[in-house]
C-alpha positions in Angstrom: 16.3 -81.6 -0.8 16.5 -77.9 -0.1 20.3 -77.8 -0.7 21.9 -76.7 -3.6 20.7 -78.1 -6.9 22.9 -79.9 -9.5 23.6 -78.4 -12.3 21.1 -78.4 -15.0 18.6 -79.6 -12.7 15.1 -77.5 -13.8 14.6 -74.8 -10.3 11.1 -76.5 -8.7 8.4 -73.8 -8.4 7.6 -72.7 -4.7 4.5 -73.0 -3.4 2.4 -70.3 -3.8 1.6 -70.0 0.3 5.1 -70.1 0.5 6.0 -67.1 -1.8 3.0 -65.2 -0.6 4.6 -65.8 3.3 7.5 -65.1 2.4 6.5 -61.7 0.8 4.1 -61.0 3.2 6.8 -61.0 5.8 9.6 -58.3 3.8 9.0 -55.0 4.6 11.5 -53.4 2.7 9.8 -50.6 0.8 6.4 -50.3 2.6 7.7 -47.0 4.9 7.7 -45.7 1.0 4.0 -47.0 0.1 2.6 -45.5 3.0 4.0 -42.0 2.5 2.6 -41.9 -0.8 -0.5 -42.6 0.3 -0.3 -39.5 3.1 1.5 -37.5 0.6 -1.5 -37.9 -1.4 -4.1 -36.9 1.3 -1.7 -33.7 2.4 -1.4 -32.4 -1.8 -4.7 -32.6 -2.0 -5.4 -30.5 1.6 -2.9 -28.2 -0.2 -4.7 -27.7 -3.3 -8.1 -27.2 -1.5 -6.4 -24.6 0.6 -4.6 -22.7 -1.8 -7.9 -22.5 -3.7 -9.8 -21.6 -0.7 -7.6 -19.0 0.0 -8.0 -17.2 -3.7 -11.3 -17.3 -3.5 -11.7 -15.4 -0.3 -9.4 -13.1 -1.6 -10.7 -12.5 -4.6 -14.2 -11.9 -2.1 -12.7 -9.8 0.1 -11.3 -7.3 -3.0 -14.4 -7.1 -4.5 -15.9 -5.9 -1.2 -13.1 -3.5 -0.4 -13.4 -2.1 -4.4 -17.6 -1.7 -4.7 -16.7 0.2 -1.3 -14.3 2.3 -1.9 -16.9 2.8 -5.5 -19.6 3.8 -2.9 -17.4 6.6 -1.1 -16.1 7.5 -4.6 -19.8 8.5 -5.6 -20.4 10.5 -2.1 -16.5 12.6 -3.2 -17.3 13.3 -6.3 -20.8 14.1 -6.4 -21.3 15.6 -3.1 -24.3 16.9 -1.6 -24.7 19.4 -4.6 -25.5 17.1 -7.2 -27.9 15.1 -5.5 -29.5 13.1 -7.1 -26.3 11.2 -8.3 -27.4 9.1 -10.6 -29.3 11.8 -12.7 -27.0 15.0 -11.5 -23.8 14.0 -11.5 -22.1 13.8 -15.1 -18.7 11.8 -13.6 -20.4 9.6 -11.7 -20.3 6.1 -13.7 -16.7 6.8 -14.9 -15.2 7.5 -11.1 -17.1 4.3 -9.9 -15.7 2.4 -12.3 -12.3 3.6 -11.9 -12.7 3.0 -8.4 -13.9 -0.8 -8.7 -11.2 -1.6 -11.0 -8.5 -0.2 -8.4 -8.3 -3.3 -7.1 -5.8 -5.9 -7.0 -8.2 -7.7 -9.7 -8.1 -4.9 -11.8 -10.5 -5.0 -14.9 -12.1 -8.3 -13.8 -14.2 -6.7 -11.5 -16.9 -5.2 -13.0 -19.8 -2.9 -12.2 -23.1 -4.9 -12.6 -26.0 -4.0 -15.5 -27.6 -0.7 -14.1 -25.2 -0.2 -11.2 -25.9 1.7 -9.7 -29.3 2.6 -8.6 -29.8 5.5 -6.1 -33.4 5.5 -3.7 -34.6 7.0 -0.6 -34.2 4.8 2.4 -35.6 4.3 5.8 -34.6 2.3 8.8 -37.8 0.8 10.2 -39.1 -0.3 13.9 -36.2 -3.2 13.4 -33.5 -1.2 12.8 -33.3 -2.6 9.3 -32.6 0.1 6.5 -35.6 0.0 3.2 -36.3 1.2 0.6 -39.4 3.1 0.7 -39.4 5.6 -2.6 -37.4 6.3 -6.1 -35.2 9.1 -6.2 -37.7 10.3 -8.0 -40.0 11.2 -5.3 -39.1 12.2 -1.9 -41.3 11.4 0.9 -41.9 13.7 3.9 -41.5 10.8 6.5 -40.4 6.9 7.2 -44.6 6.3 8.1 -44.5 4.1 5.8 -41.9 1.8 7.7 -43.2 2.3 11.6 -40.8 4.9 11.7 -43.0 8.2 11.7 -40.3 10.4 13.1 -37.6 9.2 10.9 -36.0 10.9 7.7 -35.5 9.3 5.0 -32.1 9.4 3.3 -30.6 9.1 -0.1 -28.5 6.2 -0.3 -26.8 4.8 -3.4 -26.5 1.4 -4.2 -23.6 -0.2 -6.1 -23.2 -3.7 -7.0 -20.0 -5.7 -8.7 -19.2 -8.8 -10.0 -16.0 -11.1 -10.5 -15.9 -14.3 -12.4 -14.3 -16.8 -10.0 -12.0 -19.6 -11.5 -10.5 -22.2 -9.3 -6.6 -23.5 -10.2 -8.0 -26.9 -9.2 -11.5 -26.9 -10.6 -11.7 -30.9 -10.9 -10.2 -31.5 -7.5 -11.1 -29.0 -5.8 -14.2 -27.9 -3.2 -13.9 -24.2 -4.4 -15.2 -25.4 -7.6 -18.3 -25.3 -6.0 -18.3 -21.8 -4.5 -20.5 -19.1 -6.2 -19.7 -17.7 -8.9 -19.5 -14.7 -10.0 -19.0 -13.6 -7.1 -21.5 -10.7 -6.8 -21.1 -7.9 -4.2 -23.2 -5.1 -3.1 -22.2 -1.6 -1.2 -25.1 1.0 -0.2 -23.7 4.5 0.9 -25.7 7.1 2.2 -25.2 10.3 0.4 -27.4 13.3 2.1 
């Protein structure tokens, strides 16, 4: 009965285990499904890594930029207008020219009461603290285990950037810190 059918005769129905053999055994169009599944998986790699990669970029210019603030302050103060933050009448102007010199430009931005200038010490560890205000010198680094040591005047200068991700609802960089929040200290004398 599988021959051709008269006409007018109604078409009979296949069985259902028929039809689903019978599809089960075309492949036409599954090389098609399964690169949109991989295509999937590699945009969203893609997405992940282009985001990744602004990130640490916008990281890495924000270190480079509250740097290049930090040897701003020791140019244009100098050892003559020590304290800095108190002596030097260009100071906050030059270091924010400096930080915004960066390939993010305005973004960056020095933090509230950036910056802040103290007399350091490096103690027994080799680790560099703060031991006074610029207010008051002390003679020595006692106060660290470091009775022979001098201490110096460093400056401190700290900058922000407010991260945004392209990708923020697919993305892992999403999840990164931000601001992103960077801090330089620079000896000055």
């Amino acid at each position: 009965m599988d021959g051709p059918k008269a006409i007018g005769e109604p078409a009979r129905p296949e069985a259902p285990a028929r039809r689903a053999r019978l599809f089960a055994a075309r492949d036409s169009g599954s090389a098609a499904v399964e690169f949109s599944f991989i295509a999937a998986f590699l945009g969203l790699a893609l997405l992940n890594t282009v985001d990744i990669a602004r990130y640490l970029f916008a990281r890495t210019a924000i270190q480079n930029a509250t740097q290049m603030a930090a040897q701003t302050a020791w140019q244009t103060c100098g050892t003559a207008l020590l304290p800095a933050t108190t002596s030097c009448p260009g100071l906050t102007a030059a270091l924010t020219a400096a930080v915004h010199s960066s390939s993010l430009g305005t973004r960056v931005a020095l933090a509230a009461g950036s910056p802040t200038e103290a007399y350091y010490c490096v103690n027994s560890a080799g680790a560099l603290v703060s031991v006074s205000a610029i207010s008051s010198k002390p003679a020595d680094c006692s106060s660290v285990g470091n009775a022979a040591g001098q201490p110096g005047d460093y400056i401190k200068i700290q900058a922000s950037y407010a991260y945004k991700p392209l990708f923020s609802g697919i993305s892992v960089a999403g999840r990164f810190t931000t601001p992103i929040a960077v801090t330089s200290i620079m000896r000055l004398q």
